[in-house]
C-alpha positions as CSV (number, residue, x, y, z in Angstrom):
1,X,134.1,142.5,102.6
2,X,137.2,143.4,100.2
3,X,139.9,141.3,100.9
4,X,143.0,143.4,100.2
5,X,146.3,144.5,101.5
6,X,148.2,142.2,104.4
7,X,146.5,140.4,106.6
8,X,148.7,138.7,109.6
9,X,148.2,135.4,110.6
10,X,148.5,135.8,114.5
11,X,151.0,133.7,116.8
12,X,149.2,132.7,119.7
13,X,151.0,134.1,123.0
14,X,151.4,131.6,126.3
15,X,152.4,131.9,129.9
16,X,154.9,129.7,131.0
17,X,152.6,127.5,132.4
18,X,150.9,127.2,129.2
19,X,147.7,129.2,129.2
20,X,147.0,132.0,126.8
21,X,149.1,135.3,127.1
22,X,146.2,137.6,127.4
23,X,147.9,140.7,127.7
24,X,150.7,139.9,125.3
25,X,147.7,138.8,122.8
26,X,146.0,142.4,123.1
27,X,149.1,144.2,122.9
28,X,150.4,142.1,119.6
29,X,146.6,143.3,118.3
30,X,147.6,147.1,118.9
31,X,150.9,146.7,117.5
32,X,149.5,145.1,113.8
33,X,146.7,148.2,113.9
34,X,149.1,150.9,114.6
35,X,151.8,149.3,111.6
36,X,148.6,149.8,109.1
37,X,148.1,146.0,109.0
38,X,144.5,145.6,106.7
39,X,143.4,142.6,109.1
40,X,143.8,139.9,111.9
41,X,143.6,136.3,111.2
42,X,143.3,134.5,114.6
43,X,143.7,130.8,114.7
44,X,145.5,129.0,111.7
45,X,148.0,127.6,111.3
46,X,150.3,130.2,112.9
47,X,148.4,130.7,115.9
48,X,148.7,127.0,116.9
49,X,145.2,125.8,116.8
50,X,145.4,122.6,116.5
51,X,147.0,122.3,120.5
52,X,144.3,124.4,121.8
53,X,140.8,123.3,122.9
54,X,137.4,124.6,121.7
55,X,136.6,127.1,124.5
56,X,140.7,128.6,123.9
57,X,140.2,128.7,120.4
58,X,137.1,130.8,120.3
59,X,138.2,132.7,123.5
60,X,141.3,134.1,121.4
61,X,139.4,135.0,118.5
62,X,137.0,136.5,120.6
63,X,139.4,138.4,122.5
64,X,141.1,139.4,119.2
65,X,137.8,140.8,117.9
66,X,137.6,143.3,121.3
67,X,140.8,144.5,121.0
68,X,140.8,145.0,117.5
69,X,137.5,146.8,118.3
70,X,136.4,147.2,114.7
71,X,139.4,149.1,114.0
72,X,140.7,146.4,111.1
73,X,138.4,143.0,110.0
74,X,139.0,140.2,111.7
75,X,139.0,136.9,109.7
76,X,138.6,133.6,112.2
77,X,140.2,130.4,111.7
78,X,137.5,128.4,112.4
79,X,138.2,125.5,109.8
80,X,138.1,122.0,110.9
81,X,138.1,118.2,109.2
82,X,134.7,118.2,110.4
83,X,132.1,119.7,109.0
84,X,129.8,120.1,111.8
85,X,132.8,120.8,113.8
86,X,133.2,124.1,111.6
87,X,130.0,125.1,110.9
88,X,129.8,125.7,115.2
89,X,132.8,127.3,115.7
90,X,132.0,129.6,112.6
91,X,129.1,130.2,113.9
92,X,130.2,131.1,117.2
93,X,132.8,133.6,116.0
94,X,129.9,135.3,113.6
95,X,127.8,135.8,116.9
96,X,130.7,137.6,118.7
97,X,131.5,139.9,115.6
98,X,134.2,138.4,113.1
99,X,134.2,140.1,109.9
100,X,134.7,136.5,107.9
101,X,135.9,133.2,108.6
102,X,139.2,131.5,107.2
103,X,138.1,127.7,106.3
104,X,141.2,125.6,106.1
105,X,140.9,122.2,103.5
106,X,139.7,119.5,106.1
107,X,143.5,117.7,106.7
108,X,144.0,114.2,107.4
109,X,141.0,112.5,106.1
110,X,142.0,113.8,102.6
111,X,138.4,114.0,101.1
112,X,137.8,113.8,97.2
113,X,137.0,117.1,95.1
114,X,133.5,116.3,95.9
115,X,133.8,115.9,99.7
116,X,136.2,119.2,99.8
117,X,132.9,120.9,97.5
118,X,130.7,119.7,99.7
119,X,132.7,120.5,103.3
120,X,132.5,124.0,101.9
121,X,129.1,124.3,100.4
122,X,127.6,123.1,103.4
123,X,129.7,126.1,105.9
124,X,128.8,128.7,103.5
125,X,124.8,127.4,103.8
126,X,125.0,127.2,107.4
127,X,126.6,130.9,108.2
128,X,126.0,133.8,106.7
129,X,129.3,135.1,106.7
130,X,132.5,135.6,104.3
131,X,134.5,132.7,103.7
132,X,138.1,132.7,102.7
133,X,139.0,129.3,101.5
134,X,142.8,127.9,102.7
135,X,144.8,125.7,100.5
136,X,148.0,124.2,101.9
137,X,148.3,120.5,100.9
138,X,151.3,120.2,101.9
139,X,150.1,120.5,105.4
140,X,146.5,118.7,104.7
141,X,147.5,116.1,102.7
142,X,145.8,117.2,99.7
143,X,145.4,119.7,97.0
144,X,141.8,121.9,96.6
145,X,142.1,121.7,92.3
146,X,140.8,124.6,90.7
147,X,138.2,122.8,89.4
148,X,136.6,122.6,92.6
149,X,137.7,126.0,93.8
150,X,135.8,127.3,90.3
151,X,132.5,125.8,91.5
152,X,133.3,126.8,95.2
153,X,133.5,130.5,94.1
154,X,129.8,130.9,92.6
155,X,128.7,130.9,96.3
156,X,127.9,134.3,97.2
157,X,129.6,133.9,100.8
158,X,132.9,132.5,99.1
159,X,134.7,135.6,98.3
160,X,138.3,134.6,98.2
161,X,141.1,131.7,98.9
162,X,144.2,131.7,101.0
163,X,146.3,129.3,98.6
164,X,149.4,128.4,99.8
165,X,149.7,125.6,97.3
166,X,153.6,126.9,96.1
167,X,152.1,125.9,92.4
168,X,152.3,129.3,90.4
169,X,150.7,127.7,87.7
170,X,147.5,126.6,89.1
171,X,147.2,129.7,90.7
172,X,147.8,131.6,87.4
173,X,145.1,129.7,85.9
174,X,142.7,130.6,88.8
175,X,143.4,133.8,88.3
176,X,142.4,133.7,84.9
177,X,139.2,131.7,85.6
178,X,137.8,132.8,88.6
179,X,134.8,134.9,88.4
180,X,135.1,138.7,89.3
181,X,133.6,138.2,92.8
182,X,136.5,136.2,93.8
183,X,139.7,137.0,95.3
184,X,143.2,135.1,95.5
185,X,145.9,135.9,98.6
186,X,148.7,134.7,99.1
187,X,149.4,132.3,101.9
188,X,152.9,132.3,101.6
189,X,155.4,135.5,102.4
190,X,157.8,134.2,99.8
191,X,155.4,134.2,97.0
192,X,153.2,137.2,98.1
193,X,155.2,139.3,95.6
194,X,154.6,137.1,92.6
195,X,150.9,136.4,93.4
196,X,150.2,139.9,93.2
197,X,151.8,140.7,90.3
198,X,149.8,137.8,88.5
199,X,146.5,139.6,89.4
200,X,146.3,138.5,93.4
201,X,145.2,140.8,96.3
202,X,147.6,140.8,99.4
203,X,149.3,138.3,101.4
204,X,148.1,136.5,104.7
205,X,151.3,136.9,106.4
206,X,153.6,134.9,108.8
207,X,156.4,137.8,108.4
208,X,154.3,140.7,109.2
209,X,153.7,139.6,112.7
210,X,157.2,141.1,113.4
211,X,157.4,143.5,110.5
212,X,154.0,144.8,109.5
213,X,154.7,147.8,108.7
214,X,157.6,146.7,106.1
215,X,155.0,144.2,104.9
216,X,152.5,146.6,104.3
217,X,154.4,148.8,102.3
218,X,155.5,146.0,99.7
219,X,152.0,144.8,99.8
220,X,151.4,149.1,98.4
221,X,154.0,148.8,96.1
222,X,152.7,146.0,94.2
223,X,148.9,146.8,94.5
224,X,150.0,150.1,93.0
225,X,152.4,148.6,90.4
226,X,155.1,150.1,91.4
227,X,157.4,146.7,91.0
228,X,160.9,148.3,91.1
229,X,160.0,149.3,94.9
230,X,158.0,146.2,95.5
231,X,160.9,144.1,94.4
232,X,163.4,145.9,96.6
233,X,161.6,145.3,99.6
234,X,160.7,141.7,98.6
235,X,164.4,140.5,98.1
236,X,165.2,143.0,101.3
237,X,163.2,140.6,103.4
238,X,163.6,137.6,101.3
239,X,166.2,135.6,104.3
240,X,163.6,136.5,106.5
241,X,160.6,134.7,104.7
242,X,163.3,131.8,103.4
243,X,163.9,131.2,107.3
244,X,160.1,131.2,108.1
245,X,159.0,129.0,105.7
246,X,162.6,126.1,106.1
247,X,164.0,127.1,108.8
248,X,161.8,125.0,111.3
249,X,158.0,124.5,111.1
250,X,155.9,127.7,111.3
251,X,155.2,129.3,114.3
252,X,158.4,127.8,116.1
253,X,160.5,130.8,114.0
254,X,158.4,133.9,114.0
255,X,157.4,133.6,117.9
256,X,161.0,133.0,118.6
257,X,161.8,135.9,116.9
258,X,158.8,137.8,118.6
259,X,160.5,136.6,122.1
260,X,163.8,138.0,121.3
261,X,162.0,141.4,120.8
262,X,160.1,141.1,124.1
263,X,156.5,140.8,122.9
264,X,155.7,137.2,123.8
265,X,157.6,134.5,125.8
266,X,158.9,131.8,123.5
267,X,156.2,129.1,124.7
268,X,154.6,126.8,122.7
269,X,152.4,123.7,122.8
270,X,153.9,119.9,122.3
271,X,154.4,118.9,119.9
272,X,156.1,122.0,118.6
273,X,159.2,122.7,120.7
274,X,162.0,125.6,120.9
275,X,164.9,125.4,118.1
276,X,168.1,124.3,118.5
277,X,170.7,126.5,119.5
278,X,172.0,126.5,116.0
279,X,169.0,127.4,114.6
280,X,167.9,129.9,117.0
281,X,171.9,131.7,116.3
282,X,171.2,131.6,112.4
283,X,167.6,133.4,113.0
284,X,168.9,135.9,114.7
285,X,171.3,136.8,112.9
286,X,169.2,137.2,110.0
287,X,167.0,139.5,112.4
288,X,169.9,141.5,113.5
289,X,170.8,141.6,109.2
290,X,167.4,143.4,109.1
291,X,167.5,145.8,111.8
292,X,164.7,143.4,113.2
293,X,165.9,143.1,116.6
């Protein structure tokens, strides 16, 4: 698999009462294809996966994979802070047709460098799939160093990271060390831009779930080199990715936003919770600022 281009990170729509928006789900899926979106990523941290059960979580990604109908990969969240725990659910969204699998750093038990080497090593044994490692300490607890991520990438079926670490310089130096086999996204909107112009490959993105198709023509830009256009649309939708990322945790923003364009209802799972009236004014403004909404 060549991991390129944008890739969004999917908000999970719910009915009111809570269950999963099925319709709103598949239409979201249509949307992303038709805006020349390069994949679907199902189940991180944007699609709320920690509130959902087992049977949800593989239900959406398998739902995702049938709508997306092998028009664009899909990549599955199916990371956990148990191993066994995410070799079955990896398994299980092999078997109905995922193109790879996104394998978050196990949060809360904060293993050492050996335990995250082994939590990995032992996934990428078990399935025989593409694995796209996730680094985001500040929402596991802990950083993957790229020590590990080094030895991590001589695995055949560990073709790429997610990292979302915010430290430029350790992913600089990844990108300097990491073997030709291996591939570095961005996991953050804000940084997508300067990732790729240090040698990275696209952007797994919160943003592009309501802009995709501005998304994946900056992602062009700088693939292509062309960084006077690439930074134009960058610092164009620069208060949009500063409001996504401080605004109030990620999704709680974005599916607002989706909400106030009429794709999904703006329900989510405790304990996330609906902004503020404050905050909800200031996002839409900044929507309105980008002909958004």
């Amino acid at each position: 698999m060549k991991l390129q281009g944008v890739y969004t990170a999917l908000v999970t729509p719910f009915n009111r009462d809570g269950s999963i928006d099925v319709e709103a789900l598949e239409e979201l899926v249509d949307f992303q294809i038709r805006e020349g979106i390069a994949g679907l990523v199902p189940m991180g941290t944007t699609g709320e996966s920690p509130t959902l059960s087992h049977e949800e979580h593989g239900r959406v990604i398998e739902l995702v994979i049938a709508q997306a109908a092998g028009r664009v990969p899909v990549i599955a969240g199916t990371g956990s802070n148990s191993t066994s725990e995410a070799v079955r659910m990896t398994r299980r969204a092999k078997e109905n047709g995922a193109e790879a699998s996104l394998q978050v750093a196990p949060y809360y038990n904060k293993p050492s460098a050996e335990g995250f080497y082994r939590h990995f090593m032992e996934i990428a044994d078990s399935v025989d799939i593409p694995l796209v490692i996730y680094n985001i300490p500040g929402r596991t607890g802990k950083n993957i160093e790229n020590s590990t991520m080094l030895r991590l990438a001589q695995h055949p079926n560990i073709i790429g990271v997610k990292e979302a670490s915010g430290n430029i310089p350790q992913v600089m130096e990844l990108l300097h060390r990491m073997p030709k086999s291996f591939t570095v996204v961005s996991g953050d909107d804000n940084l997508g831009l300067p990732i790729m112009a240090l040698g990275g490959k696209g952007i797994v993105s919160v943003a592009s779930n309501i802009v995709p198709g501005r998304m994946v023509a900056l992602a062009k830009a700088a693939l292509d080199g062309d960084f006077l256009r690439a930074r134009e649309l960058h610092y164009r939708l620069m208060p949009l990715f500063t409001a996504l990322l401080g605004l109030e945790t990620n999704p709680v923003p974005i599916k607002y936003g989706l909400s106030l364009k009429k794709m999904i209802q703006e329900v989510y799972r405790l304990p996330l919770c609906p902004m503020d009236d404050e905050k909800k004014a200031a996002f839409a403004a900044i929507l309105r600022e980008l002909e958004i909404i």
